[in-house]
C-alpha positions in Angstrom: 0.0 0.0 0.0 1.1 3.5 -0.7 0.9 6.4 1.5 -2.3 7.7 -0.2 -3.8 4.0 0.0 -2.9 3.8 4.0 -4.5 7.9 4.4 -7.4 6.9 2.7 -8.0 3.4 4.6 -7.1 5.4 7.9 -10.0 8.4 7.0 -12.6 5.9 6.1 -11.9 3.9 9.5 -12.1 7.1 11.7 -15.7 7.7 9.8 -16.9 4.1 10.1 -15.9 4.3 14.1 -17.0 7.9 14.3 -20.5 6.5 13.4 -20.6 3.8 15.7 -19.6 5.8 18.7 -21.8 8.7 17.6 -24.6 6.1 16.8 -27.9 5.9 19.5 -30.5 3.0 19.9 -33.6 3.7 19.9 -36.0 2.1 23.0 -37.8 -0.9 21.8 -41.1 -0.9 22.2 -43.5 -3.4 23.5 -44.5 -4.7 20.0 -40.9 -5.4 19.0 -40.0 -7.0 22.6 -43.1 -9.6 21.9 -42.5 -10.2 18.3 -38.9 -11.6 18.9 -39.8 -13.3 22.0 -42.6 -15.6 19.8 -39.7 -15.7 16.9 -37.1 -16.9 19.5 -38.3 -19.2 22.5 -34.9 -19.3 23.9 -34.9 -15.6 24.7 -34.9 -15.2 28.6 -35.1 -12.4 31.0 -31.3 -12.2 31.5 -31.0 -11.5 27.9 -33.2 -9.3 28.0 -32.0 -7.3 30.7 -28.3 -7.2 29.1 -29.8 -5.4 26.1 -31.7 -3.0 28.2 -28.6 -2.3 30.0 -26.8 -2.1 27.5 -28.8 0.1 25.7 -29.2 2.7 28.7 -25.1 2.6 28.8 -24.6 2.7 24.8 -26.7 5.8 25.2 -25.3 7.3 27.7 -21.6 7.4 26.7 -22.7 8.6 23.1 -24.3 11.2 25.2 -21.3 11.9 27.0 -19.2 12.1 24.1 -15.9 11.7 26.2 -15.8 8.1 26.0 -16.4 5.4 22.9 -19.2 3.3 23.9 -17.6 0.7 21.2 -14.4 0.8 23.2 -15.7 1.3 26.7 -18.4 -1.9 26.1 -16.7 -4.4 24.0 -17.9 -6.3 21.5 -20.9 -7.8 23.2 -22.3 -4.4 22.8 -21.8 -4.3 19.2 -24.1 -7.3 19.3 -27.2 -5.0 20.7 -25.9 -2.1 18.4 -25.4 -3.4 15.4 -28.7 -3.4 13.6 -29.2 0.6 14.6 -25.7 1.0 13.0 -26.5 -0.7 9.9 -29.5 1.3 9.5 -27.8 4.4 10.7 -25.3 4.1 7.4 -28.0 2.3 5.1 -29.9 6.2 5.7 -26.3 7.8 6.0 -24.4 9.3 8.8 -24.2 12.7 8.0 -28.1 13.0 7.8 -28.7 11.1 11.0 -27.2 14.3 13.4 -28.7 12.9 16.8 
């Protein structure tokens, strides 16, 4: 790689993180909640409780903006997020100022 090839895969990781750390889930609703628990009988209450917390956390540190919830929360996190982040960058970033 040349040094244009590295700047370029360096930018385009800082804005792939930037909109995962910058990225909020939205609270599930009721509806959601009962759909995937008749989709998925193995769901339990513990797992369900991660996600919440996770959720408030997530949420909370993009609030904060001093701290990465990506970094700060792992990769179990990413888990929870991920769906919100694809649909975040399916709509685009830029237009999704939260």
């Amino acid at each position: 790689l040349n040094s244009m090839d590295m700047k370029s895969a360096l930018t385009c990781a800082k804005k792939l993180l930037n909109g995962i750390n910058t990225t909020l889930i939205p609270k599930r609703n009721d509806k959601e909640e009962e759909k995937d628990d008749s989709d998925n009988e193995t769901n339990d209450e513990t797992h369900k409780m991660m996600d919440a917390a996770t959720h408030i956390v997530w949420n909370r540190l993009v609030e904060n903006k001093d701290m990465k919830p990506s970094k700060v929360l792992g990769r179990k996190s990413l888990i929870v997020a991920w769906p919100y982040i694809q649909e975040r960058f399916r709509r685009g970033v830029d237009s999704n100022k939260e």
